[in-house]
C-alpha positions in Angstrom: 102.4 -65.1 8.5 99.1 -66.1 10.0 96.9 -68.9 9.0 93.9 -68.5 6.1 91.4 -71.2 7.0 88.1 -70.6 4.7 84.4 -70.4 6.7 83.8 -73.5 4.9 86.2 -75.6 5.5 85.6 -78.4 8.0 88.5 -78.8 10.3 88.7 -82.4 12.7 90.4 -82.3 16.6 94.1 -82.6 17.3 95.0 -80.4 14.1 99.0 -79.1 14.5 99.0 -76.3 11.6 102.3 -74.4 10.9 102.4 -71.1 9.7 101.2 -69.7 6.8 99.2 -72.4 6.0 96.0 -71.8 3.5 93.0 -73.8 3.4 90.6 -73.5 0.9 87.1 -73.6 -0.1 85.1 -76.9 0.9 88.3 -78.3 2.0 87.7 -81.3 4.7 90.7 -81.7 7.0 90.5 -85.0 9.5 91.0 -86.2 13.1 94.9 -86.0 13.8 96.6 -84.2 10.8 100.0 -82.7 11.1 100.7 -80.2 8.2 104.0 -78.1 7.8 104.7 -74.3 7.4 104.0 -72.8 4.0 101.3 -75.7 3.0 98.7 -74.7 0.3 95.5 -76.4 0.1 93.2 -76.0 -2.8 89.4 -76.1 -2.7 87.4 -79.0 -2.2 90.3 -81.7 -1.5 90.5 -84.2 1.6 92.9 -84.5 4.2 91.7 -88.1 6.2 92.7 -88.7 9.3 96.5 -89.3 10.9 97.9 -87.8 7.6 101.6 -86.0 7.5 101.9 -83.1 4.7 104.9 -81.4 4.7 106.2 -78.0 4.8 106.5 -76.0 1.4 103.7 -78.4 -0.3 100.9 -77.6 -2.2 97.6 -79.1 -3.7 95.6 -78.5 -6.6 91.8 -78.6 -6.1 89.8 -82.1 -5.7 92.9 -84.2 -3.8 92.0 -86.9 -1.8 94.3 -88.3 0.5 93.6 -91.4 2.6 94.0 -91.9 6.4 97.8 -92.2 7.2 99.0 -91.1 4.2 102.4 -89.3 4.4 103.3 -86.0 2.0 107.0 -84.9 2.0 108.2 -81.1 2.2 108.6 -79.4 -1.2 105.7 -81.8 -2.6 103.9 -80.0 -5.3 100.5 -82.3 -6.0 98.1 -81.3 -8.9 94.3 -81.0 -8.9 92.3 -84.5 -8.9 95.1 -86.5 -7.3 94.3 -89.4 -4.7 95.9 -91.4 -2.3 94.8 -95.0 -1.6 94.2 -97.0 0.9 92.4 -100.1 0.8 92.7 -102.7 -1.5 89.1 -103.6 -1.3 86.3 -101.6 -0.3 85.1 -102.5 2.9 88.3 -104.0 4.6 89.6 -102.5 7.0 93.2 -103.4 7.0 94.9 -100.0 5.6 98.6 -99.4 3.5 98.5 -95.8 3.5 100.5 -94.1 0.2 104.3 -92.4 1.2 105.2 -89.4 -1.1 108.6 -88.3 0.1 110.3 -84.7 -0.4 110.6 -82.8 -3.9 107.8 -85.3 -5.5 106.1 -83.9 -8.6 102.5 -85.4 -9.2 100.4 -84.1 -12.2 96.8 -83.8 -12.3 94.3 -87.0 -12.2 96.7 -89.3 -10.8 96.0 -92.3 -8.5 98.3 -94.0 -5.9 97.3 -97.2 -5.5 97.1 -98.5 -1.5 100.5 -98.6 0.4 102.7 -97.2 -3.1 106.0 -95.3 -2.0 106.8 -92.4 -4.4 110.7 -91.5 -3.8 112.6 -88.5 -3.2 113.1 -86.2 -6.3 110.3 -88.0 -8.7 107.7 -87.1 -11.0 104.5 -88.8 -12.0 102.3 -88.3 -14.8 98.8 -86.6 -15.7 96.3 -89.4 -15.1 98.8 -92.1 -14.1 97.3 -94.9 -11.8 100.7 -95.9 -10.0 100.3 -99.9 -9.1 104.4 -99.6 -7.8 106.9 -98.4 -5.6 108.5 -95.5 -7.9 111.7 -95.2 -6.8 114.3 -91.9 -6.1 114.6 -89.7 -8.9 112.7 -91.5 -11.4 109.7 -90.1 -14.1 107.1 -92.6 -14.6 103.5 -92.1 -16.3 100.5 -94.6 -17.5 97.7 -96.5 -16.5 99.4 -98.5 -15.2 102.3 -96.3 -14.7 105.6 -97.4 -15.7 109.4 -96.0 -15.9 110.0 -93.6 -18.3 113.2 -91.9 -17.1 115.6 -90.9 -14.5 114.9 -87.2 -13.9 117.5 -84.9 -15.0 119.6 -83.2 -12.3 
């Protein structure tokens, strides 16, 4: 299927798109951005520079993800979500956030700079996750903590 890229959305150089990729409304995509097949982007998020999303992965509205950050396939992300990358504002010394495949991420959730979310796991509505969260685990707060291992 072919590509939907809305009028409005601002695209950067050395974009690789797979197919049947959708773009949204006011969506800002930067410099350097690799994003997989079957990727949904709602409107008004961010896409900084050098990111990875992959394939199968979608994003509520209003997500901010910040240079380098990598997205696993199968990643479903919900509106108001952001990625981290500097520990102060300012410096310029990056940890970019790693969500790997199958992650689950509810609305209003923050991933503090160079937080690993693992395979399978789930984070909750308006979480601010200070911690690696490992494999197949469901964690929610603010701070976020362990809650449960997620049922199989």
């Amino acid at each position: 299927m072919a590509n939907e890229i809305h009028s409005t959305a601002v695209v950067g150089n050395n974009i690789k798109l797979g197919t049947n990729v959708k773009i949204g409304i006011f969506v800002i995509i930067g410099n350097n951005v690799q994003i997989g097949d079957n990727v949904s982007i709602k409107p008004f998020c961010e896409i900084r520079d050098d990111c990875i999303v992959g394939e199968n992965t979608s994003f509520g509205s209003r997500c901010t993800l910040a240079a380098e950050t990598i997205v696993g396939k199968n990643c479903q992300i919900k509106y108001g979500c952001v990625a981290t990358d500097t520990p102060k504002i300012g410096e310029k010394n990056r940890k970019p956030c790693i969500i790997k495949d199958e992650v689950r991420c509810g609305a209003n959730v923050t991933l503090m700079p160079g937080i690993t979310v693992g395979k399978n796991s789930e984070i909750g509505s308006c979480s601010q996750v200070r911690h690696d969260v490992p494999d197949n685990e469901i964690w929610y707060g603010s701070p976020a903590k362990f809650f449960k291992k997620v049922d199989n």
